[in-house]
C-alpha positions in Angstrom: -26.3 64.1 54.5 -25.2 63.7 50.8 -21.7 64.2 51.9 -21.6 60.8 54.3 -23.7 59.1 51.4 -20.9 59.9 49.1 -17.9 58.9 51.7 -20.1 55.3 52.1 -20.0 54.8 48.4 -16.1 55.3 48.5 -15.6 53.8 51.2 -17.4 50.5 49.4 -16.1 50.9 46.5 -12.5 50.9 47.3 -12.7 47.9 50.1 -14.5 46.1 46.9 -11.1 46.8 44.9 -8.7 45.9 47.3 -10.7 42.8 48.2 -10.9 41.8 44.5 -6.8 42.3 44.3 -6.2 40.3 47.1 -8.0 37.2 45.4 -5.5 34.5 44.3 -5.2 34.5 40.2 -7.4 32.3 38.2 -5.7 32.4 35.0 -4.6 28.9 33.8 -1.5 27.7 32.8 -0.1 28.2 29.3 -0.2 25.0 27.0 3.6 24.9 24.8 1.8 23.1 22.4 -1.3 24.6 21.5 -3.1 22.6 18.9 -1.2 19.3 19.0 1.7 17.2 20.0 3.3 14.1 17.6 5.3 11.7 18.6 7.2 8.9 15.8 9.1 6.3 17.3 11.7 5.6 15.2 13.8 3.0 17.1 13.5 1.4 20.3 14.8 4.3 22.4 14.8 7.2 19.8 11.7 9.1 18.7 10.7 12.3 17.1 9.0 15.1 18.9 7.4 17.7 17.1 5.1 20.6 18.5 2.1 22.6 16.6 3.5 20.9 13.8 7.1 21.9 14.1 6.2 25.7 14.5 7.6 25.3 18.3 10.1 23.3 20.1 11.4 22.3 23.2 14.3 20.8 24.8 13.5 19.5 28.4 13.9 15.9 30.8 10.9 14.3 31.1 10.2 10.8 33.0 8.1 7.7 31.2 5.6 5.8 32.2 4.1 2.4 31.2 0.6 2.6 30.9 -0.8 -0.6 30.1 -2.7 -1.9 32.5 -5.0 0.5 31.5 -5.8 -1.0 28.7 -8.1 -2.8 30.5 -8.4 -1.2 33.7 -8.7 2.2 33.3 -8.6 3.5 36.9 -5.3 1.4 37.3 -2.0 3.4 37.9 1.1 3.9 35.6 4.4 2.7 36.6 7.2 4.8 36.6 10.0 3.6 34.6 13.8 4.5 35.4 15.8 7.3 34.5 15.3 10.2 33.1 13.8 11.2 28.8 16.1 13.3 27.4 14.8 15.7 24.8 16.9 17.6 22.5 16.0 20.1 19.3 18.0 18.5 16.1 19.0 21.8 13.9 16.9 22.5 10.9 16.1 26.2 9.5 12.6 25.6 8.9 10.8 23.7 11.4 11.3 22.2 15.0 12.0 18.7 15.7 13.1 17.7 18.8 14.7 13.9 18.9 14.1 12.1 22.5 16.0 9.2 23.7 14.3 6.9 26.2 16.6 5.5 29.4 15.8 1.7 28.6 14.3 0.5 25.0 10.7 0.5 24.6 8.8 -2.6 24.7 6.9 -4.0 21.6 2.7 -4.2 22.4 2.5 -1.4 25.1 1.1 1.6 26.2 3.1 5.0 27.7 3.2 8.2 28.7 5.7 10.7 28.5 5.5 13.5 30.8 7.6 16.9 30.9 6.7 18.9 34.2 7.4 22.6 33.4 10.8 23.1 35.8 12.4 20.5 33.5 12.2 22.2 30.1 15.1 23.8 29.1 14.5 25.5 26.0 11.3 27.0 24.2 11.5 27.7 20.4 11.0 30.1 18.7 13.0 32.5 20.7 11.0 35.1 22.6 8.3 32.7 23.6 7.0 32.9 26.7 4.2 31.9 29.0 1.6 34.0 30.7 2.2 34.7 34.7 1.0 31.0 35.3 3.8 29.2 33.9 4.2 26.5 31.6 1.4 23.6 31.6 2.6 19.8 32.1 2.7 18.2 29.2 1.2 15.2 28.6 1.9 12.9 25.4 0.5 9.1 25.6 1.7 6.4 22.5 1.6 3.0 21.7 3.7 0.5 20.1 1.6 -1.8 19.1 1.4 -3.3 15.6 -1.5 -1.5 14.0 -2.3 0.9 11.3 -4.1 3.1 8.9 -4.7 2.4 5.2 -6.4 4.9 2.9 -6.4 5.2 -0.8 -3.9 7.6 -2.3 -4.4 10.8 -4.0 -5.0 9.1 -7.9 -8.2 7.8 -9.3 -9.0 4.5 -7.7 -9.4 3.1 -11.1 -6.2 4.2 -12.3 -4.4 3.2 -9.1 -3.3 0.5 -7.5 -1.6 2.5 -4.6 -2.2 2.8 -0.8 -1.1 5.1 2.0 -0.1 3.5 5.2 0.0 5.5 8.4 1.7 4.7 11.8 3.0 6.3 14.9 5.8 4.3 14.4 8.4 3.7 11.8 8.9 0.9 9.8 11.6 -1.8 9.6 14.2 -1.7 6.6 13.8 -3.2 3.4 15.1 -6.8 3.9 12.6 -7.4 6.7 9.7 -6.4 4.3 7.3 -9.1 2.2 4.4 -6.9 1.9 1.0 -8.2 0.6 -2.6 -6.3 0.4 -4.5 -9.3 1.7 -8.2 -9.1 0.5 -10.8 -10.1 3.1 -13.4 -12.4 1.2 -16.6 -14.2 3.1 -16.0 -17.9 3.6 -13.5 -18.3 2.0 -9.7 -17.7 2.7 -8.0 -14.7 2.0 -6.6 -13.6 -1.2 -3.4 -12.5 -1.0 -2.2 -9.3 -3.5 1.5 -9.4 -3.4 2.7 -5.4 -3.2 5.7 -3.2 -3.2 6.6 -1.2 0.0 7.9 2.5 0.0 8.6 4.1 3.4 8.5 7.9 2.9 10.8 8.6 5.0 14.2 7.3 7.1 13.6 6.5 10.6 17.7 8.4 11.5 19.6 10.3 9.8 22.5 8.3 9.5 20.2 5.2 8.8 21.5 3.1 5.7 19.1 0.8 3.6 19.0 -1.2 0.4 16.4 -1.7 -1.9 15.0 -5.4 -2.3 12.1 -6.6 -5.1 9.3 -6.0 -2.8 10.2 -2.7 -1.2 12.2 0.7 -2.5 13.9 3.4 -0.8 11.8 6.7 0.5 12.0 9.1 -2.1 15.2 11.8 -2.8 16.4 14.2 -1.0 15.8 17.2 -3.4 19.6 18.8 -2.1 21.7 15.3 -1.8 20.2 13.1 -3.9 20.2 10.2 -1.1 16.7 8.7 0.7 15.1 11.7 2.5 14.8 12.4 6.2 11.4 14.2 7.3 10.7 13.6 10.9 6.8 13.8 10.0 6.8 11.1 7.4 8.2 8.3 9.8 5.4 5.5 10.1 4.3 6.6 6.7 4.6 4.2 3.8 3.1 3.8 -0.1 1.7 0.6 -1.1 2.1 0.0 -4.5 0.1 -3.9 -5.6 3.0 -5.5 -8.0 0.8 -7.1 -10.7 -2.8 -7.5 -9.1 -5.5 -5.3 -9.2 -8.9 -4.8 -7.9 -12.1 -4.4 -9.9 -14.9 -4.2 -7.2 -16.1 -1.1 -6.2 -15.3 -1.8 -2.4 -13.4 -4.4 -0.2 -12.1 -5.7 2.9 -8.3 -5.2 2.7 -5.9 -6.5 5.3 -1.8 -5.9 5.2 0.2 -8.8 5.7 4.4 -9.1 5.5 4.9 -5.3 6.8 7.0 -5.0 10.0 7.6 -2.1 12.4 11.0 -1.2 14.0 9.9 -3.6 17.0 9.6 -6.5 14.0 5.7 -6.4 14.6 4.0 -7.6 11.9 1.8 -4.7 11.5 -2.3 -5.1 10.5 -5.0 -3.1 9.9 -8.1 -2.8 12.6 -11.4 -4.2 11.5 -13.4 -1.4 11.5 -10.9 0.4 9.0 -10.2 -2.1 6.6 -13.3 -1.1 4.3 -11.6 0.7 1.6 -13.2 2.4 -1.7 -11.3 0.9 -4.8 -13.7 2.4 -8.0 -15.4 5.6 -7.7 -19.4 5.3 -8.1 -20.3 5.3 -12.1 -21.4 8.7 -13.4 -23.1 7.7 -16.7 -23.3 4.2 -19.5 -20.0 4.2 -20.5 -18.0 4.2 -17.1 -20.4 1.7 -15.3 -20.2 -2.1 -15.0 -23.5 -2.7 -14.8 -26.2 -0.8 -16.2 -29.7 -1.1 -16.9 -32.0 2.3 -18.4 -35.5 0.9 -18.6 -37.6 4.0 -21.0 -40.2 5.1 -22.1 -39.2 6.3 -25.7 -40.5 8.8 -28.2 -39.9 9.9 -32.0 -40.8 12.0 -34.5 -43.5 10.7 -36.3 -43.8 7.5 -34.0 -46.2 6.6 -31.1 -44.3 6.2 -27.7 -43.6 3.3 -27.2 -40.6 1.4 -24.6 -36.6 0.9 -24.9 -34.3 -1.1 -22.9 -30.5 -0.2 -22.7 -28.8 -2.8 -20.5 -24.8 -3.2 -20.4 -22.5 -6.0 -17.9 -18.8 -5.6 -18.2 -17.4 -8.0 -15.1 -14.3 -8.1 -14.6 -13.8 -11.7 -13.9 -11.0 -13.8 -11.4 -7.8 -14.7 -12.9 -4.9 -13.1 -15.1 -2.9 -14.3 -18.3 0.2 -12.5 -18.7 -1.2 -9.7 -17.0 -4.5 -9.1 -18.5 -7.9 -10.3 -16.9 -11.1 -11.6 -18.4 -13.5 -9.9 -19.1 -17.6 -9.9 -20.3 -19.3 -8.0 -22.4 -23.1 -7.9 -22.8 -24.5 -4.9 -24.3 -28.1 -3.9 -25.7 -29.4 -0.9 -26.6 -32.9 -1.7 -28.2 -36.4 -0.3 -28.5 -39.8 -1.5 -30.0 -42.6 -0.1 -32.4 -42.2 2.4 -35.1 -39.6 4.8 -33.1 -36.0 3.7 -34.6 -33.5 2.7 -31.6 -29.9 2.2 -32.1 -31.0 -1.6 -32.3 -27.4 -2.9 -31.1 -26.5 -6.4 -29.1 -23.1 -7.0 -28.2 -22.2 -10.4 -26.7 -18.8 -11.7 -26.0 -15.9 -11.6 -24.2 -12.3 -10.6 -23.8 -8.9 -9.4 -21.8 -8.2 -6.1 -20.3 -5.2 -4.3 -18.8 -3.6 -1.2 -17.2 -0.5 0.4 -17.7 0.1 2.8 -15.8 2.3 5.6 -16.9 2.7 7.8 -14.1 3.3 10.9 -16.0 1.5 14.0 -14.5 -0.4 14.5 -17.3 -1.2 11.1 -19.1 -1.7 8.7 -15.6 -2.4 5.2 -17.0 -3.3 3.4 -20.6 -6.4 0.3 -20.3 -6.0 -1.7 -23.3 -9.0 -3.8 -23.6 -8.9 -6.5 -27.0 -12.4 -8.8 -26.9 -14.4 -11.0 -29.6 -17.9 -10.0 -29.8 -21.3 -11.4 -31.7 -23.1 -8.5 -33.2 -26.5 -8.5 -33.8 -30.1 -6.7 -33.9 -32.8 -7.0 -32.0 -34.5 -9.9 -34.2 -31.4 -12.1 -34.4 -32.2 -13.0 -37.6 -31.1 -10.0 -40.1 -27.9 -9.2 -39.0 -25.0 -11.5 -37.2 -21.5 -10.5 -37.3 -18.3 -11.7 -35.7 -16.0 -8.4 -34.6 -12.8 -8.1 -32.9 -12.2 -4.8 -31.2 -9.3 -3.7 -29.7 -10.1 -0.7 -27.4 -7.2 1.9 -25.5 -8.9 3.8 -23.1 -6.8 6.5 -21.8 -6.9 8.5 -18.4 -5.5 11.9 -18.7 -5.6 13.8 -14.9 -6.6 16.9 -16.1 -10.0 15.6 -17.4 -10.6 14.2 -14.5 -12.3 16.3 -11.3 -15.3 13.8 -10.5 -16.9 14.6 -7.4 -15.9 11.3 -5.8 -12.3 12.2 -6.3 -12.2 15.8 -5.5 -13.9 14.9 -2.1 -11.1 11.8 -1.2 -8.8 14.4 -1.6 -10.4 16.7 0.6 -10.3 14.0 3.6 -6.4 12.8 2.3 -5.3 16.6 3.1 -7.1 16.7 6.4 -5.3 13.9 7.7 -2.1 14.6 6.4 0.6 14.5 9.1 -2.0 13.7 11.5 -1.2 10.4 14.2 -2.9 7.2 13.8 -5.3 8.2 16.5 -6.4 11.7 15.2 -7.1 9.8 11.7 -9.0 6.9 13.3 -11.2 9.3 14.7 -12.0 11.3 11.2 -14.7 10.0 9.3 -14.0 9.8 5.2 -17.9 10.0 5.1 -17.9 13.5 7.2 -19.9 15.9 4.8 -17.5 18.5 5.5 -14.9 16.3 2.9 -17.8 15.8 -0.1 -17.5 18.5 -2.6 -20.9 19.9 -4.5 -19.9 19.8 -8.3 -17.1 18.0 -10.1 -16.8 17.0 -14.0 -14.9 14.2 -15.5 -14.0 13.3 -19.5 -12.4 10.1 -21.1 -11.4 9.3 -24.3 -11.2 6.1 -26.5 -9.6 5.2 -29.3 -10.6 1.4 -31.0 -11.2 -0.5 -33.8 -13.9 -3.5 -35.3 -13.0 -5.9 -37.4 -14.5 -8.9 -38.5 -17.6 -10.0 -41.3 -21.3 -11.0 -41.3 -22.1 -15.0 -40.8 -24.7 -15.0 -42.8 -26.4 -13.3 -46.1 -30.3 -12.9 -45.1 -32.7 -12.2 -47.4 -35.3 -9.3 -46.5 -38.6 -8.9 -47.3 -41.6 -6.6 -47.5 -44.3 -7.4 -44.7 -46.6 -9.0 -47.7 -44.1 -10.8 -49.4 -43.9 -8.4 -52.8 -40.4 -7.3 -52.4 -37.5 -8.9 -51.5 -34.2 -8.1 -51.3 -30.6 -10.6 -50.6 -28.5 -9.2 -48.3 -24.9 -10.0 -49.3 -21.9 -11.2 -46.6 -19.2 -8.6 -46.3 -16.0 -7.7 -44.3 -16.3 -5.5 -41.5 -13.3 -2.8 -40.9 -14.5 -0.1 -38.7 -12.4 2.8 -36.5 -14.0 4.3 -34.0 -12.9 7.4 -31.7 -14.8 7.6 -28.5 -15.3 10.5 -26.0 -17.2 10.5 -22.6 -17.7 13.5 -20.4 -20.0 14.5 -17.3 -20.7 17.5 -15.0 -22.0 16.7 -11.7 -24.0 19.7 -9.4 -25.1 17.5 -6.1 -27.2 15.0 -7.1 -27.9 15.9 -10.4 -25.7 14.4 -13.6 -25.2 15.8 -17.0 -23.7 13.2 -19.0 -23.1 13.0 -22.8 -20.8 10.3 -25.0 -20.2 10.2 -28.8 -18.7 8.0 -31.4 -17.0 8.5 -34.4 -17.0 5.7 -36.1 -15.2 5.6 -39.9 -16.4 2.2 -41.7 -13.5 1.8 -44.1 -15.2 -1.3 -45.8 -19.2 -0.9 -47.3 -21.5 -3.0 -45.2 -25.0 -3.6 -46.4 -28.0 -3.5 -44.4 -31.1 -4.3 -46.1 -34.2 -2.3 -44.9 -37.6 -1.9 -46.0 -39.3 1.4 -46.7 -42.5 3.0 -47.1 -43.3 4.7 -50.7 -45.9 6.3 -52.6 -47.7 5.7 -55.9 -47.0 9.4 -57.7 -50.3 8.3 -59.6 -52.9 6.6 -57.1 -50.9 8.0 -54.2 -51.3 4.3 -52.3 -48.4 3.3 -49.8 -46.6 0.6 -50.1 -43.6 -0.7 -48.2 -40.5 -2.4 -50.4 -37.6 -4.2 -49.3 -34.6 -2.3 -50.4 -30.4 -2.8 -49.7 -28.7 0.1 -48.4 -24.9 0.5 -48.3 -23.1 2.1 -45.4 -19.6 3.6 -45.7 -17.2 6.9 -44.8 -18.4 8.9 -41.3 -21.3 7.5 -39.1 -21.1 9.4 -35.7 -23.8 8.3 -33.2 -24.0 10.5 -29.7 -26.5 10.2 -26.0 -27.3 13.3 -23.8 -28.3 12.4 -20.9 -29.5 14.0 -17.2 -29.8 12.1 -14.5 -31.3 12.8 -10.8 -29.9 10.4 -8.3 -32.5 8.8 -6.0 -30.4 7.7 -3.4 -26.9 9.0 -2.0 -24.6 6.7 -4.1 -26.3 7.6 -7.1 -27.3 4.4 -8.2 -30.9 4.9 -9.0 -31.4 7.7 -11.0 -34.3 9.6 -13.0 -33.0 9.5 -16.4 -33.9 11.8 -19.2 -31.9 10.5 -22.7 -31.8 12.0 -26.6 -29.6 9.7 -28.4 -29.1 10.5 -32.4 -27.2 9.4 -34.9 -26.5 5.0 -36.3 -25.0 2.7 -34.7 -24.0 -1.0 -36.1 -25.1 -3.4 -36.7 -28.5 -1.8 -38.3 -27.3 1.7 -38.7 -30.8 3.1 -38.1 -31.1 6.7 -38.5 -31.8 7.7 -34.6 -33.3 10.2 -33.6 -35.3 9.9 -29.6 -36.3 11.1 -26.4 -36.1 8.2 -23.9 -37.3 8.8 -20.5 -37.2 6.2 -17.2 -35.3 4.9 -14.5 -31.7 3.8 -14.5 -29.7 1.7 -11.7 -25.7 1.9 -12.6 -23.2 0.5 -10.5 
C-alpha cells in the first residue's frame, strides 16, 4: 500500500512539471531604455536621441506619426507619416547620441510619436548588450514642437543674480533672430518689459555657424577647440542674463518675449510656471525690507518696560544711470528708564549692483543715501548724514537654507525634458534642506553735522547744559551672519563704527551728595570719539513656513548714534520681516 501511495505522488508530481513547462513564457519584453528616453529637435528634420542618458545607444528605422488630434481628442488615431526615421549613433568616446533624420520636415505647433519596433534596430550600445528571451520592447517616444518653455532661477543668489535658465525640447534659433526680453506680468496694468541677453548652451549641429549680436552671445567654449560647444543634452537650453534691469520684489509673474525656436516660434512660458522666486525670504534686520520687532524690553537696574525696532528699505520704480531709488526709514527706540539704541533714520537714496562674476567675490551693491538723524524726542539731536554703503557678497559666506534647497531642485532637473520638469514641484520637501548659514559684510561711511545746538536740562530746571553744533565724520564696518536649524534662526550683526570727529551729546545724570547723600540729577555734555562698536543677538522661531512671523528673543549692547547711549537689553516679542 505505501508503495502505490508513493508511485501516485510521482506520478503527480512529475505530470505537474511537465504541465508547468509546457505553459507559454510570461516574462516581458526588455525595455532598451530603462529609465528614460530624450529627444532635442534641433532642426526641422534632425534631432538628437539619447538613451538612459547617453549610457546606451541605438541605431534603428523607425516610422513617425502625427499625433495631434489628440490634443483634443484623446481616443483619436495617429496618422502615419511617409517614409522611413533614420537613426544613427554620432561617434563620441564618452556617451551615446544617436542623431535621427525625419523623411519630411516637422511641422511647427504639433504633436508626434516616433516609434522603433524591435526588428528595425540595428545596433545596441554598449556592445554585449542584450535582451532577455522576450526580445526587445517597442519603443515609444512622443514630442512636441510647440513654442513653450521652462524658466527657473539659476544656481546664484537671487539677490545677486539677474540670470535665468531656460529649458526646451527644442533648440533655439541663431543669434540674429533673437530680441530677448524678461517680460514682468503686473495686475492691470500692461506688462513691463526687462530687456535681456540670450546664451544658448549649446549648438543645435556640429557644423552650425553663428555670430554674436548685442542681445544674445555664443554657447560657451569648447574646453579642446576653443569654438562654441556641441553637447547634444544642452540643446533647447539657454541663460538669461537681464541687460540693465533688475528685480527687487521677492516674487513675480515673469513672461519671455523676443526668444524664437528653430521653427521661428516665438517661444513663452505657461501660466502656471511663470511664478518665479527673485529674493530669498529675509533671515534677520539687516537683510529684510521690511521689518517691524515689537518688545517687551528689560535692563539692568530698569523696570521692563516696551521697544519698537521698525526698518522700510523699498526699492522704488525707475533707474538713473543705473542705480534705483531707494527709502530708508529706520527706528530702533524704547521707553522708560531701560537705555535703547534711541536711533531714527529717515531719508532716501540710490542703489546698485555690480556684479563681478568671480567665483569667490560674486557681486558689489553700492548704496549712497542722505538721511535725517535723530532720537526718539526730535528735539535733542538732528543731524544731516551722507553715507555711502558697499555691501559685498562673497559665495563662500553664503549657504542660506533657501539657496542650498534651489539648488537641490536645479540638480534634479538637470538634463531632464520640459515635461519631466513641468511635473517636479520646486516646493517638493524632498528639495528643502534643514540647516544653512549665511554672512555679509559692509563697509560705509557718515558724514555730515548737527542742525541745531540744543540746550539740555535737568528735569527741575537746576542744571543746564548748551549742546554745541559739530561735524559728523564717521566709518563704520558692518558684519551680518545667521545659522538656520528648521525653523529656528540664530542671527547676530555688529558695527564698528570709528567717529573721527568729537560729537557731543549732552545727557543728564543722576549724582549723590558725598555729605547728605541726596540725589540729584544734572545736565552734563559728553564728548564721543575713537571706537564705538554696537552689536544684536538675536533667535528667532518662525510661526509660519516662510518665516515671516517669528518669536523673537534680542540682547543688543553697545551705542549707537545719534544718542550714543550705553545699551545694554534683553528685548523679547514678535517680529514680521519680509
Amino acid at each position: 500500500m505505501t508503495k502505490i501511495r508513493a508511485r501516485v505522488i510521482l506520478t503527480s508530481f512529475l505530470l505537474a512539471v511537465a504541465l508547468f513547462t509546457s505553459l507559454p513564457s510570461c516574462a516581458a519584453p526588455s525595455k532598451l531604455c530603462e529609465t528614460r528616453v530624450d529627444l532635442k529637435i534641433a532642426t526641422h528634420d534632425i534631432a538628437w536621441l539619447s538613451c538612459d542618458s547617453g549610457l546606451r545607444g541605438l541605431e534603428a528605422d523607425g516610422a513617425l506619426f502625427d499625433a495631434s488630434s489628440r490634443d483634443d481628442d484623446p481616443t483619436a488615431a495617429a496618422i502615419e507619416i511617409k517614409g522611413a526615421v533614420i537613426i544613427r549613433l554620432i561617434p563620441n568616446p564618452f556617451l551615446h547620441y544617436s542623431e535621427v533624420h525625419f523623411p519630411s520636415s516637422l511641422q511647427p505647433n504639433k504633436s508626434y510619436v516616433l516609434k522603433i519596433v524591435p526588428s528595425n534596430i540595428r545596433k545596441v550600445v554598449p556592445a554585449g548588450l542584450s535582451p532577455g528571451v522576450e526580445g526587445w520592447a517597442p519603443l515609444f517616444i512622443s514630442f512636441s514642437t510647440k513654442a513653450t518653455t521652462i524658466l527657473t532661477n539659476g544656481k546664484d543668489p537671487v539677490e545677486t543674480g539677474t540670470n535665468f535658465v531656460l529649458t526646451s525640447d527644442m533648440g533655439f534659433a541663431a543669434c540674429p533672430q533673437q530680441k530677448p526680453t524678461i517680460e514682468e506680468i503686473l495686475p492691470l496694468l500692461k506688462p513691463k518689459p526687462h530687456p535681456a541677453v540670450l546664451q544658448r548652451s549649446s549648438l543645435a549641429l556640429p557644423d552650425e555657424t553663428d555670430r554674436p549680436t548685442a542681445s544674445c552671445q555664443l554657447p560657451p567654449p569648447d574646453l579642446d577647440t576653443g569654438k562654441p560647444q556641441f553637447n547634444p543634452p544642452r540643446i533647447g537650453q539657454a541663460f538669461l542674463t537681464l541687460r540693465s534691469d533688475k528685480f527687487y520684489q521677492a516674487k513675480a509673474q515673469l513672461n519671455v518675449k523676443g526668444v524664437y525656436d528653430v521653427f521661428g516660434q516665438e517661444i513663452s512660458i505657461p501660466k502656471d510656471k511663470q511664478k518665479i522666486a527673485l529674493k530669498d525670504l529675509p533671515k534677520g534686520k539687516d537683510d529684510a525690507t521690511y521689518y517691524l520687532q515689537f518688545s517687551d524690553q528689560a535692563g539692568p537696574g530698569a523696570k521692563p518696560t516696551w521697544a519698537l525696532d521698525v526698518k522700510g528699505t523699498p526699492v522704488l520704480g525707475g533707474e538713473f544711470a543705473g542705480f534705483s531709488p531707494i527709502l530708508n526709514l529706520l527706528a530702533n527706540v524704547g521707553y522708560g528708564n531701560a537705555q535703547s539704541p534711541n536711533t531714527i533714520a529717515l531719508g532716501g537714496g540710490l542703489t546698485q549692483l555690480f556684479p563681478v562674476k568671480h567665483s569667490t567675490l560674486q557681486a558689489l551693491r553700492f548704496s549712497p543715501t542722505f538721511n535725517f538723524e535723530t532720537d526718539r524726542t526730535f528735539d535733542k539731536e538732528r543731524n544731516l548724514i551722507f553715507s555711502p554703503d558697499l555691501r559685498i557678497y562673497l559665495s563662500f559666506l553664503n549657504h542660506k537654507r533657501d539657496l542650498r534647497s534651489r539648488r537641490t531642485y536645479i540638480d534634479a532637473i538637470e538634463n531632464k525634458s520640459q515635461a519631466e520638469i513641468s511635473k517636479i514641484d520646486p516646493d517638493d520637501h524632498k528639495f528643502k534642506k534643514f540647516w544653512g548659514f549665511y554672512t555679509q559684510l559692509w563697509v560705509g561711511m557718515e558724514t555730515g553735522g548737527s542742525l541745531i545746538s540744543p540746550t539740555v536740562q535737568a528735569p527741575d530746571k537746576t542744571s543746564s547744559v548748551l549742546v554745541p553744533s559739530y561735524g559728523i565724520v564717521r566709518f563704520h564696518p558692518k558684519l551680518q551672519t545667521n545659522f538656520e536649524l528648521w525653523r529656528f534662526t540664530f542671527d547676530f550683526n555688529a558695527t564698528s563704527r570709528y567717529i573721527g570727529e568729537t560729537e557731543f551729546v549732552g545727557r543728564v545724570v543722576s549724582t549723590t551728595n558725598p555729605i547728605t547723600g541726596a540725589k540729584k540729577s544734572v545736565a552734563i555734555l559728553d564728548s564721543v570719539q575713537g571706537w564705538r562698536g554696537y552689536g544684536e543677538v538675536s533667535l528667532l522661531f518662525a510661526l509660519d513656513q516662510s518665516s515671516h512671523i517669528n518669536l523673537t528673543t534680542t540682547y543688543k549692547r553697545g551705542s549707537a548714534p545719534p544718542s550714543f547711549n550705553k545699551v545694554d537689553v534683553v528685548q523679547s516679542g514678535i517680529t514680521l520681516k519680509y
